[in-house]
C-alpha positions in Angstrom: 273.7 21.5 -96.7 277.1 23.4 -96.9 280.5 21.9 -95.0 280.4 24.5 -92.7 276.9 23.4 -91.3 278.6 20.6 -90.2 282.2 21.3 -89.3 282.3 23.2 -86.3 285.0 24.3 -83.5 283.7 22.0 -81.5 284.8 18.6 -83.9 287.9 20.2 -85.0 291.1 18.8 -82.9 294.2 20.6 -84.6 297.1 18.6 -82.8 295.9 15.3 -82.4 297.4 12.5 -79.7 297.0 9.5 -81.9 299.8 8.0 -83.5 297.8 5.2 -85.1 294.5 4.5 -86.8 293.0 3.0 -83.8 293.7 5.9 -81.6 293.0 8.4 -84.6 289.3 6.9 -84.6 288.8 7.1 -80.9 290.0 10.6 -80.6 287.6 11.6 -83.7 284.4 9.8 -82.1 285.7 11.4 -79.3 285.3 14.9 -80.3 281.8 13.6 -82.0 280.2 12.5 -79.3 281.5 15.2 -76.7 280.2 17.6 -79.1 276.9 15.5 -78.8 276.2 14.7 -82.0 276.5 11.1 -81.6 273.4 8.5 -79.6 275.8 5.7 -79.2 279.7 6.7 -79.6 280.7 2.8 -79.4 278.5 1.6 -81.6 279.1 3.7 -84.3 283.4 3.5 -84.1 281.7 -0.1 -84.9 280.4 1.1 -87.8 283.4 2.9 -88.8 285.9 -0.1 -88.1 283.3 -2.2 -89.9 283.6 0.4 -92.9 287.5 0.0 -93.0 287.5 -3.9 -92.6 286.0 -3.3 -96.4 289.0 -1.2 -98.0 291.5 2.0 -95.5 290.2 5.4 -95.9 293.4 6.0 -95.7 293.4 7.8 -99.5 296.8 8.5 -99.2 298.8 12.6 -99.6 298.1 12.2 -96.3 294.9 12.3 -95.9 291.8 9.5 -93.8 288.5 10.3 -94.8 287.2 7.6 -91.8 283.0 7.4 -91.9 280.3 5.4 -91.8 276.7 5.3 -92.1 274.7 4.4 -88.7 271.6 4.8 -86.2 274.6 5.7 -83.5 274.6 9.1 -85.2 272.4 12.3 -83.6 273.3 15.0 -85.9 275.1 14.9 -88.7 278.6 16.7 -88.3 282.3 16.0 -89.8 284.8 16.2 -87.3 288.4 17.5 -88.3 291.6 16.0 -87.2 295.5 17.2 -87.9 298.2 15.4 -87.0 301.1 17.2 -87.0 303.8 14.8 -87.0 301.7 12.2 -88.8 300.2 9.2 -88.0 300.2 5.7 -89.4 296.3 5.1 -90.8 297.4 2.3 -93.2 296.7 4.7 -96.0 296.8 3.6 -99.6 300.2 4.9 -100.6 301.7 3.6 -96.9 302.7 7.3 -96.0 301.6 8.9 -92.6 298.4 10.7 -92.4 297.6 14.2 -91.6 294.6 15.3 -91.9 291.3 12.8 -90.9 288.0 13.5 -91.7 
């Protein structure tokens, strides 16, 4: 399976709203499950807040790589987020995120 089977317009959000990593995981599961490719969009940004009680995907150069592994998921897909201005993800290195995955 290549990236670009499962990046597609439709999960790609170039200038996103969220300021925080709360809102930056809504507006990603957002995009996921208006795109379809999610059964159950609350339970899995369950699994994915369960996944960062463990350690931030917040890798830090400004960059969230937020996922999880879960029966809440259709199809598999990535969905893209930019964040022009930044946004506070609790990343490693403590400096504003970017890009989200």
């Amino acid at each position: 399976m290549r990236i670009s089977d499962l990046l597609k317009k439709d999960t790609i959000v170039l200038n996103m709203k969220a300021t925080d990593k709360s809102s930056a995981i809504d507006e990603l599961v957002g995009k996921l499950d208006r795109a379809g490719k999610l059964a159950d969009a609350t339970e899995y940004k369950k699994a994915i807040l369960a996944r960062e009680e463990q350690s931030t995907t917040g890798l830090g150069d400004g960059i969230a790589i937020p996922h999880a592994k879960s029966e809440a998921v259709k199809t598999p897909a990535i969905a893209f987020g930019r964040s022009e201005g930044g946004l506070d993800y609790e990343a490693l290195d403590g400096q504003p995120t970017i890009c989200s995955l």
